[in-house]
Every structure is written in structure tokens, then in C-alpha cells.
C-alpha positions as CSV (number, residue, x, y, z in Angstrom):
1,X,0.0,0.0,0.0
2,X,1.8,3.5,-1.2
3,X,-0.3,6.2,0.5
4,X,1.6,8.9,-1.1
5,X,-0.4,12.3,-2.3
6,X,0.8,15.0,-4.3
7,X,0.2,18.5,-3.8
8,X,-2.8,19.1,-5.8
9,X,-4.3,15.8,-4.0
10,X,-3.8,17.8,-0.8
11,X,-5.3,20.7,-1.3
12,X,-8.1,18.7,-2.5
13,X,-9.0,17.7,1.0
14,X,-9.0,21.5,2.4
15,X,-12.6,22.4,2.7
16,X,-13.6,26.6,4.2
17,X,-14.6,25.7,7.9
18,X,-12.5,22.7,8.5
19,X,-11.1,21.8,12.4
20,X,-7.5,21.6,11.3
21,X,-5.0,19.8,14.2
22,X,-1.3,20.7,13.6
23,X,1.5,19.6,15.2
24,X,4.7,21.5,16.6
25,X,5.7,23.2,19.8
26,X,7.0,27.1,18.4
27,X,6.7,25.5,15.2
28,X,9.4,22.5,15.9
29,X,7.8,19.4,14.2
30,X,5.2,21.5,12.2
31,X,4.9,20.5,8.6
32,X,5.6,23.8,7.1
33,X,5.4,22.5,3.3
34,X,1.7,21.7,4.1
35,X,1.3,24.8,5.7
36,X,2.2,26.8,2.8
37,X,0.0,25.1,0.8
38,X,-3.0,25.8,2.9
39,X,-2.0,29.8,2.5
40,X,-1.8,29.2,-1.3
41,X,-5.3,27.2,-1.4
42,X,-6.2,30.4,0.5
43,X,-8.9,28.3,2.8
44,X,-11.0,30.3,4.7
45,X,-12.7,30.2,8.7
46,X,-10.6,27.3,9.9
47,X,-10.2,26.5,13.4
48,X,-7.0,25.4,14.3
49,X,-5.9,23.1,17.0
50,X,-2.2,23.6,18.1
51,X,0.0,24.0,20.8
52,X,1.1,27.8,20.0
53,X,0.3,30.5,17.2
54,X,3.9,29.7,15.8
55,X,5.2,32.8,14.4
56,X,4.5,35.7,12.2
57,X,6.5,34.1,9.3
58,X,6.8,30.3,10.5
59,X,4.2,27.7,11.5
60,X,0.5,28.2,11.5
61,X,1.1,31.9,11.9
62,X,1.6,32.5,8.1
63,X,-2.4,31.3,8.7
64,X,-3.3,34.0,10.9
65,X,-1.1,36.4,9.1
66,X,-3.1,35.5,6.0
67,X,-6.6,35.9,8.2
68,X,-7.6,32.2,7.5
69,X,-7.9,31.3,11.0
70,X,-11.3,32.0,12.7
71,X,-10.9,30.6,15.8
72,X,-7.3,29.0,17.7
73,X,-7.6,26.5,20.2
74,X,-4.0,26.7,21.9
75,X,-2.0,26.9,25.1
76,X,-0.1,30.2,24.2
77,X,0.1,32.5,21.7
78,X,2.6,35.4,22.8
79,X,5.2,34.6,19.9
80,X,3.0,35.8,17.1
81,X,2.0,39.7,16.7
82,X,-0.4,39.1,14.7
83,X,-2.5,36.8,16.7
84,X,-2.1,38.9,19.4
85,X,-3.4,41.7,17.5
86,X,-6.1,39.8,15.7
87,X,-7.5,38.8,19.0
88,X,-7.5,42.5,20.2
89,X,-9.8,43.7,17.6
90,X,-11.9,40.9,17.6
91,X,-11.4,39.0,14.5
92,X,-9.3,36.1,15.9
93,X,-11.5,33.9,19.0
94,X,-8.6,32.1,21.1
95,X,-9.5,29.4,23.2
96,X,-6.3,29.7,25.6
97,X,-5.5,25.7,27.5
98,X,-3.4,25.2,29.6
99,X,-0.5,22.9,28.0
100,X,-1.1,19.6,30.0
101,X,-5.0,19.9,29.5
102,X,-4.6,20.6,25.9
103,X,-2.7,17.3,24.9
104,X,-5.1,15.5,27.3
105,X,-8.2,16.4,26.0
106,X,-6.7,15.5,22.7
107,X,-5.3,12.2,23.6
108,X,-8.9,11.9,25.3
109,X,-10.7,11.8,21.8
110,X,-8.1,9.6,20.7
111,X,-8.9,7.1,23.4
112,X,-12.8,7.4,22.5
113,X,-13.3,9.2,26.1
114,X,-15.3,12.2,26.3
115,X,-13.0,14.0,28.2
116,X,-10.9,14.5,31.8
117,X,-10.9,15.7,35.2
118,X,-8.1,17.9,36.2
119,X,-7.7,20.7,39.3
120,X,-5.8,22.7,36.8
121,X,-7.3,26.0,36.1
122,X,-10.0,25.4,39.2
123,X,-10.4,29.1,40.5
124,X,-9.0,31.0,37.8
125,X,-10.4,32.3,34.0
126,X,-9.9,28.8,32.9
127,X,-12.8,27.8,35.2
128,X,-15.5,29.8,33.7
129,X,-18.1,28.5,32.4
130,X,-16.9,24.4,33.1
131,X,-18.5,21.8,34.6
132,X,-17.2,21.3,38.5
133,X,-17.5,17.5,39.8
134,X,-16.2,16.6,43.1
135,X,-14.2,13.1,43.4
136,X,-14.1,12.4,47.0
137,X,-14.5,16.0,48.2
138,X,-12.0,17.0,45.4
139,X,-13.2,19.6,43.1
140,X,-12.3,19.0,39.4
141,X,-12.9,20.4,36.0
142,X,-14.6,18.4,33.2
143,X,-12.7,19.3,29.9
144,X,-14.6,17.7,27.0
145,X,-12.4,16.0,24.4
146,X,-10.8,17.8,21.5
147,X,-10.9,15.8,18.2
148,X,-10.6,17.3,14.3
149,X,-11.7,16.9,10.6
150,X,-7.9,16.9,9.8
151,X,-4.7,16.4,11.7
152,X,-1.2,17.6,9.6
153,X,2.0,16.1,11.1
154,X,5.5,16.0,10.9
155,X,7.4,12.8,10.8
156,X,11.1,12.6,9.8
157,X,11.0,8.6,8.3
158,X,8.2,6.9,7.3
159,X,7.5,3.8,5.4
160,X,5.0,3.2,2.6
161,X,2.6,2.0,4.8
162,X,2.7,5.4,7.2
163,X,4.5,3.8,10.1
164,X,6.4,7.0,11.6
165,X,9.6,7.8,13.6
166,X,9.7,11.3,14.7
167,X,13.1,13.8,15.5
168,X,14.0,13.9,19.5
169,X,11.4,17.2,20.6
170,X,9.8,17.6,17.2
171,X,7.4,14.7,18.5
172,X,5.9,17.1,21.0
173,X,2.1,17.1,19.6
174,X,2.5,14.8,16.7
175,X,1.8,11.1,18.3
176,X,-1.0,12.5,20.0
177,X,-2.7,14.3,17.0
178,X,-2.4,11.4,14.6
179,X,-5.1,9.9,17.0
180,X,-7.1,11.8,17.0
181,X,-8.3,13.6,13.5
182,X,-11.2,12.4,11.3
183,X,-8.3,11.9,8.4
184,X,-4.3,11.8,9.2
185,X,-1.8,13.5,6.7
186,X,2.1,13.3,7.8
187,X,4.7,15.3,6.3
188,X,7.7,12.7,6.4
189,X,11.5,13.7,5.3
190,X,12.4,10.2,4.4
191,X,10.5,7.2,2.8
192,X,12.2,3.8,3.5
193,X,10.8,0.5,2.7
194,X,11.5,-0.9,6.6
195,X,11.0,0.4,9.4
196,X,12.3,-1.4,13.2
197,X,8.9,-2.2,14.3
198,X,10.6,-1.4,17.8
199,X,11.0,2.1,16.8
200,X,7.8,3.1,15.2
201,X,6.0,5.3,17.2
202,X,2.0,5.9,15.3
203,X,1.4,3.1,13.5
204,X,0.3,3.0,9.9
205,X,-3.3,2.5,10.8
206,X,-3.6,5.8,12.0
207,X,-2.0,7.5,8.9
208,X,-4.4,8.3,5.6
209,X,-2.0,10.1,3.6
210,X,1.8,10.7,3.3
211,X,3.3,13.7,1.6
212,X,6.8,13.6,0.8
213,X,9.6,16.0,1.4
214,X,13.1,15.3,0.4
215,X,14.8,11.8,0.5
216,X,13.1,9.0,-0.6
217,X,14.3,5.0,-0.8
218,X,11.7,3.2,-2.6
């Protein structure tokens, strides 16, 4: 099975209004090729799922630069301007998480849970207008499980099948997020026919398509 797309085949599955997960922590192990291509498809109204805004020129930040981003789900976003700004005059909603929620609420829809107790955020902002359940006279939030039409991820080998190895940090998000999207495309730097079943860290069966980058052993 070769689950190899080209451009044009990618842009294909960008839709206006799409829940787009991307992975990358300050736009580390973020698939900028695919990235790019969503700025040149120009799609419009996404909500994006991530762990930051990236930057103003790297990451999903060129998508908030380019106002295609609607709404950003995230746990920070003080290292791009522009989604500082955009949220200032109203035409960027942020949905600030804290970092540990945000990758459990993911891995939560990935598991098929509908969500998590944690005390973080209990009697601050984060609180507001969340669900409080006590666990033996322990209050807790509920945070409801985060899922998405899409999830783009960055792999650095992959074999035909979409087994992936990721690069030391740039993993951050990307395991996670490949669990938990409707339809799975990885960005992978190297195609090999084997992979150490020991080392492969999402398994093929998670993976829909596989965009190529730059080295490729077929």
C-alpha cells in the first residue's frame, strides 16, 4: 500500500470551515510545506488546534497572518503579533488551554473518552463557564475532548505504509494528534521500505496520507 499524495491531491481535502489539528511546539515538528500550501489554497474560517500561534513568518502563523484562522484553540500565543493583535480587535477567538489539558483532551478523543478531570485551572479564567465534579470532596474540572476533521503532522522517516519515527522534541504534539483527527496527513523527510517495528512510534493505521519531502528509498 503507497499512501503517497501529491500537492494538488492535498489541497483537494482542504474544505472553508474545516477543524484543522497541527502539530509542533514554536513551530518544531510542524509541517511547514503543508502549511504553505493551505496559505496558497487560500482556505478560509478554519479552526485550528495547536499548541502555540507559531510565528509571524513560520508555522501556523503564516495562517493567521493570511486571516484564514477563525478561531485558535491553543495553550499560548505570545510569539505571534499578529494573533495577538487579531485577537485584540476581535477577528481572531482564542481558546487559551493550559499545555497539559490541551494534549489530554486531545489524547482523550483519541482514546474514544469524552473528556478529563483535572484541578488545573479550578479558580481562575480557565474555570469559567466548566462543569465542576467533586471526586471524594476533590473539586475537578470536566474538559470535554478535542478531536478534528484533519490532523497535519511531521514525521522525519516513514515507510510506505505510514508507520512513523519522529526527530527527539519535534514529537511534541504529533503522536498525540495522529489519533485523533477524522483523516491523518504526515509530512515525512524520508521514505524507506523498513522500518524497526521497535522504533515506530503511530502506526500505519492511523496514517491516511503521506506527503513527501526530500529523501526517498523506494
Amino acid at each position: 500500500m503507497n499512501k503517497r499524495i501529491d500537492k494538488q491531491a492535498f489541497i483537494d481535502k482542504l474544505k472553508d470551515g474545516q477543524t484543522v489539528m497541527v502539530g509542533g511546539f514554536m513551530a518544531v515538528g510542524t509541517p511547514e510545506i503543508l502549511i504553505d500550501w493551505m496559505v496558497e489554497a487560500n482556505v478560509q474560517d478554519l479552526t485550528l488546534i495547536c499548541n502555540d500561534a507559531g510565528f509571524g513568518d513560520k508555522g501556523i502563523g503564516k495562517l493567521i497572518k493570511n486571516n484564514q484562522v477563525k478561531k485558535l484553540i491553543a495553550s499560548h500565543i505570545g510569539l505571534n503579533p499578529y494573533a495577538g493583535q487579531r485577537m485584540s480587535e476581535g477577528t481572531l477567538s482564542v481558546e487559551l488551554v493550559p499545555q497539559g489539558t490541551l494534549a489530554e483532551r486531545i489524547r482523550a478523543f483519541g482514546a474514544g473518552l469524552g473528556g478529563l478531570l483535572t484541578p488545573t485551572g479550578m479558580h481562575t479564567l480557565v474555570e469559567e463557564g466548566k462543569q465542576v465534579i467533586n471526586v471524594e470532596d476533590k473539586p475537578y474540572l470536566l474538559e470535554t475532548a478535542l478531536g478534528a476533521d484533519l490532523a497535519l503532522i511531521e514525521a522525519k522517516t516513514s515507510d510506505h505504509y505510514g508507520n512513523l519515527i519522529y526527530d527527539k522534541t519535534a514529537r511534541n504534539f504529533n503522536p498525540v494528534m495522529a489519533t485523533a483527527a477524522h483523516e491523518v496527513i504526515a509530512l515525512t523527510h524520508n521514505l524507506v521500505k523498513t522500518l524497526d517495528p521497535e522504533c515506530i512510534v503511530t502506526p500505519h493505521v492511523f496514517v491516511d496520507a503521506l506527503v513527501m519531502e526530500v529523501h526517498d528509498e523506494r
